[in-house]
C-alpha positions as CSV (number, residue, x, y, z in Angstrom):
1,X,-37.0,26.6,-21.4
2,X,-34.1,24.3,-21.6
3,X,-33.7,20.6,-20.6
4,X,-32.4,19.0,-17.5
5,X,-28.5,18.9,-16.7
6,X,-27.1,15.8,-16.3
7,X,-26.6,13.8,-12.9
8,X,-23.7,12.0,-12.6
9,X,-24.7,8.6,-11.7
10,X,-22.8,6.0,-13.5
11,X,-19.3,7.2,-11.7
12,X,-18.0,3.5,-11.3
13,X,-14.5,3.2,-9.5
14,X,-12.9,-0.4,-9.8
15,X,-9.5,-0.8,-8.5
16,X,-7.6,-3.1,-10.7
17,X,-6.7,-6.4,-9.7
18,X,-4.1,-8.2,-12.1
19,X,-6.5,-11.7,-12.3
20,X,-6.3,-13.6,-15.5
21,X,-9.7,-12.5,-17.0
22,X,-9.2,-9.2,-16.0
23,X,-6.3,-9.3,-17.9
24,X,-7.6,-10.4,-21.5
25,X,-10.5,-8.0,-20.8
26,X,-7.6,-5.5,-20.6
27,X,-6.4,-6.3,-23.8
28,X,-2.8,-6.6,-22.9
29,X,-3.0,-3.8,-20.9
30,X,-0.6,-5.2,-18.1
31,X,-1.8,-4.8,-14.1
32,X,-2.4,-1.2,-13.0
33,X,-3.6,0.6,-10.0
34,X,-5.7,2.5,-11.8
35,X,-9.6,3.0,-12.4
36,X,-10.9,-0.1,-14.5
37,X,-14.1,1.7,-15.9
38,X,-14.5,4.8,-17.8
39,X,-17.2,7.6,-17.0
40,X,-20.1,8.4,-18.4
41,X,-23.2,11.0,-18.1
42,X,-26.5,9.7,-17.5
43,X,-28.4,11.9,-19.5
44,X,-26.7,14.8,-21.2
45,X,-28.3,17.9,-22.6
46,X,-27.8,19.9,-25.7
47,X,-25.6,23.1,-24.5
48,X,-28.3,25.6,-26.6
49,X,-30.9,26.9,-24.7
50,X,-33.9,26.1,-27.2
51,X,-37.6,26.5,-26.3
52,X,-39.6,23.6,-25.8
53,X,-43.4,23.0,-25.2
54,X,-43.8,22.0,-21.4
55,X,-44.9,18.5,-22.9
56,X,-41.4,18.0,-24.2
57,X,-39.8,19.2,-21.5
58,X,-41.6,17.1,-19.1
59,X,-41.0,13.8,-21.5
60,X,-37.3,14.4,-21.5
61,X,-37.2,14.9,-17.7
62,X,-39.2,11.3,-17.2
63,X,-36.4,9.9,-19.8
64,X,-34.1,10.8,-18.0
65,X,-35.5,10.1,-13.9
66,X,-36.1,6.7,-15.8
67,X,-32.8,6.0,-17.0
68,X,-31.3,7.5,-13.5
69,X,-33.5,4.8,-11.8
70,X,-32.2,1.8,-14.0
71,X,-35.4,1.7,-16.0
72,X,-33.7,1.6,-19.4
73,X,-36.5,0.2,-21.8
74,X,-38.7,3.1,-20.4
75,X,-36.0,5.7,-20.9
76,X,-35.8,4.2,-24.3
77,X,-39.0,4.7,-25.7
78,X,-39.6,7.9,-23.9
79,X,-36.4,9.2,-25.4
80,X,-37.6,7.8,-28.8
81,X,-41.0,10.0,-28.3
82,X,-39.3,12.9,-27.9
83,X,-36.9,12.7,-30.7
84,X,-40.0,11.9,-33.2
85,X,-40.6,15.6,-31.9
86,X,-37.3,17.1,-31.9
87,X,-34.8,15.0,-33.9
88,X,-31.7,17.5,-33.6
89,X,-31.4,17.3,-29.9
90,X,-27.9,15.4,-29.8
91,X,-28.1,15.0,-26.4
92,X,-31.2,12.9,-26.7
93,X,-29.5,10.5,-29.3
94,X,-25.9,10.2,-26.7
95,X,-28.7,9.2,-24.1
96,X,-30.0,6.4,-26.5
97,X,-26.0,5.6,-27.4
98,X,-25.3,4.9,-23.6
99,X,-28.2,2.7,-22.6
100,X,-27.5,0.9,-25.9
101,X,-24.0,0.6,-24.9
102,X,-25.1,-0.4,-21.4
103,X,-26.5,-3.0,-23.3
104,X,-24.1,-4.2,-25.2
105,X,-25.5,-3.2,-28.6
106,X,-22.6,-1.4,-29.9
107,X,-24.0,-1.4,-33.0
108,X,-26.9,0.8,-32.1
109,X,-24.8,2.7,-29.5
110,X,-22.4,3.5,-32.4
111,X,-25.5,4.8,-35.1
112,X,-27.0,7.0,-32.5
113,X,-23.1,8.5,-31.5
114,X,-23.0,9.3,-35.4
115,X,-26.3,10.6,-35.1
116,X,-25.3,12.7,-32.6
117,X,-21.8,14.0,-34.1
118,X,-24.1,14.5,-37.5
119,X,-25.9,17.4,-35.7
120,X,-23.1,18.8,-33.9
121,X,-19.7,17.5,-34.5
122,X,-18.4,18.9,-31.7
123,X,-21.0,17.4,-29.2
124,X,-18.1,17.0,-26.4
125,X,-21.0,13.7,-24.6
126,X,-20.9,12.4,-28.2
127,X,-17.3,12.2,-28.6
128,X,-16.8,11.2,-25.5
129,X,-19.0,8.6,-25.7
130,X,-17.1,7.8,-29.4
131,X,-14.0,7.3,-26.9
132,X,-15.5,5.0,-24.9
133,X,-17.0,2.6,-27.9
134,X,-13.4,2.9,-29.7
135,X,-11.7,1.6,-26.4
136,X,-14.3,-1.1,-25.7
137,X,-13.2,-1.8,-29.5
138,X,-9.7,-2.2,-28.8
139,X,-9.2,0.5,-31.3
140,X,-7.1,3.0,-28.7
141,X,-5.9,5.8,-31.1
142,X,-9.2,6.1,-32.3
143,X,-10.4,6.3,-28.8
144,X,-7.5,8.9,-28.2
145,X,-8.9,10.8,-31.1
146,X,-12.3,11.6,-29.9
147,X,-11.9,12.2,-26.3
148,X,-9.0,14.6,-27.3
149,X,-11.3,16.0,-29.6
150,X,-13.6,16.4,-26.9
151,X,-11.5,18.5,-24.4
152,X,-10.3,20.6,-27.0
153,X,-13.8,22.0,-28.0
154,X,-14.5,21.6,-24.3
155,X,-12.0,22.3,-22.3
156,X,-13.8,21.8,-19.2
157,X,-15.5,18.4,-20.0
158,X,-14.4,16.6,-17.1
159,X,-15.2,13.1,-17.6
160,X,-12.9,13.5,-21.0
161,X,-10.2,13.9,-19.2
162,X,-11.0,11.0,-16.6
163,X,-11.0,9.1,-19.6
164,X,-8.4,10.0,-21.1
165,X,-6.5,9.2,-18.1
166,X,-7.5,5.7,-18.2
167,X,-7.2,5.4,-21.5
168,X,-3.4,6.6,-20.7
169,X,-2.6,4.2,-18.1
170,X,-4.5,1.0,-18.7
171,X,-4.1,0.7,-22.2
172,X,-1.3,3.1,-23.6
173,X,0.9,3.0,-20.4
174,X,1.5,6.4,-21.1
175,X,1.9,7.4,-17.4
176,X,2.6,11.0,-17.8
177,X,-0.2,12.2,-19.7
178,X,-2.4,10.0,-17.7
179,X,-1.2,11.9,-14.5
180,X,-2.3,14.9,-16.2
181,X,-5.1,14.3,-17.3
182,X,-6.5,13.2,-13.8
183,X,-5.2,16.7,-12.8
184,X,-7.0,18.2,-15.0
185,X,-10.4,16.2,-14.2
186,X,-9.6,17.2,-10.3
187,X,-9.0,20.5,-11.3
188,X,-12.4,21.0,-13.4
189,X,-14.4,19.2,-10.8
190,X,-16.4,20.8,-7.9
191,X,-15.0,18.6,-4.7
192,X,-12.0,16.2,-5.1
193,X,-12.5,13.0,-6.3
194,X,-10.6,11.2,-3.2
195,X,-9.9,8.4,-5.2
196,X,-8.6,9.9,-8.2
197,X,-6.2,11.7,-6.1
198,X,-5.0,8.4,-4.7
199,X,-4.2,7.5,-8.6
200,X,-2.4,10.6,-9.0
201,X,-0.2,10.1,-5.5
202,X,0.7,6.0,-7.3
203,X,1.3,8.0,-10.6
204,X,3.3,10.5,-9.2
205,X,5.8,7.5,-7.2
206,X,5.9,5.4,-10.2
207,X,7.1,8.5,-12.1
208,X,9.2,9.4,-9.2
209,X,10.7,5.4,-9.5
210,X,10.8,6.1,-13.3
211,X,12.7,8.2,-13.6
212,X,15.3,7.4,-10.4
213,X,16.0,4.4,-12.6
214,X,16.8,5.9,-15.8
215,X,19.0,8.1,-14.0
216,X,21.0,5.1,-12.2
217,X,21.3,3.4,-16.0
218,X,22.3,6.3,-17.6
């Protein structure tokens, strides 16, 4: 019996407004059209199939309706039950990482990613989730690092790319690989993201504009 697939339910879209807190939030990111928030699973899942008493099962299915519904103190300690039972489920431990993020414990959030990456280095929700602590951190390479890390032993981890395309554009102004990263997330995706595709058409002008200019200087 395996565990629950995730449901995508923290897929926040913020269009960016150049504001003057938004700004020193952005760390000198400069004003974008961009997304201004990352992605995230709500509750990931170990790729192995393992067998689990129905007990378990059932305990990391109410975790994770809990933490769906907002409820994150229940999700914690139900979470925390299970892994007293099964502490190698890395899944289990990126679930803790995000509601401690969500929190703003990075701290915590951070031991239970290394938790995570301890079982399974190349946990693709862990690293990803690395990514998104490292960029909250200011640390952007590092950030790079993991997600990139996390597309290459998963090349069909979608919100890795996402990320990495916001981590492209906001904060590296790299605006070609940003473009192709949210290719790639459209392209892994079931249904278009419609406004992800809008980024891409504003990528694809400012490239266009790019590039008409360096060709009028040179």
């Amino acid at each position: 019996m395996s565990l629950p697939h995730c449901t995508d339910w923290q897929r926040l879209r913020v269009p960016l407004r150049c504001t003057g807190w938004l700004a020193t939030v952005l760390l000198f990111a400069g004003c974008a059209t961009g997304p201004g928030v990352e992605r995230t699973d709500d509750a990931v899942t170990d790729g192995e199939v393992r067998v689990v008493p129905p007990r378990a099962q059932t305990l990391y299915e109410q975790a994770v309706a809990a933490m769906a519904a907002g409820d994150h103190t229940d999700a914690e300690l139900r979470f925390r039950e299970f892994l007293l039972q099964y502490p190698d489920y890395s899944g289990a431990h990126v679930n803790l990482a995000i509601i401690y993020a969500e929190a703003g414990n990075d701290a915590e959030a951070e031991a239970a990613i290394e938790t995570a990456l301890g079982i399974d280095a190349d946990h693709a929700p862990a690293l990803n989730q690395l990514g998104m602590l490292r960029r909250r951190q200011g640390r952007f390479e590092e950030a790079e690092a993991a997600y990139l890390k996390a597309v290459t032993v998963a090349p069909d981890y979608a919100l890795a790319h996402y990320n990495l395309g916001v981590l492209n554009e906001l904060y590296l102004q790299r605006l070609e690989p940003a473009l192709q990263h949210y290719e790639n997330y459209q392209s892994l995706t079931a249904a278009d993201d419609d406004e992800v595709s809008r980024w891409i058409a504003d990528l694809k002008r400012r490239l266009g504009v790019n590039q008409r200019t360096a060709n009028v200087t040179e």
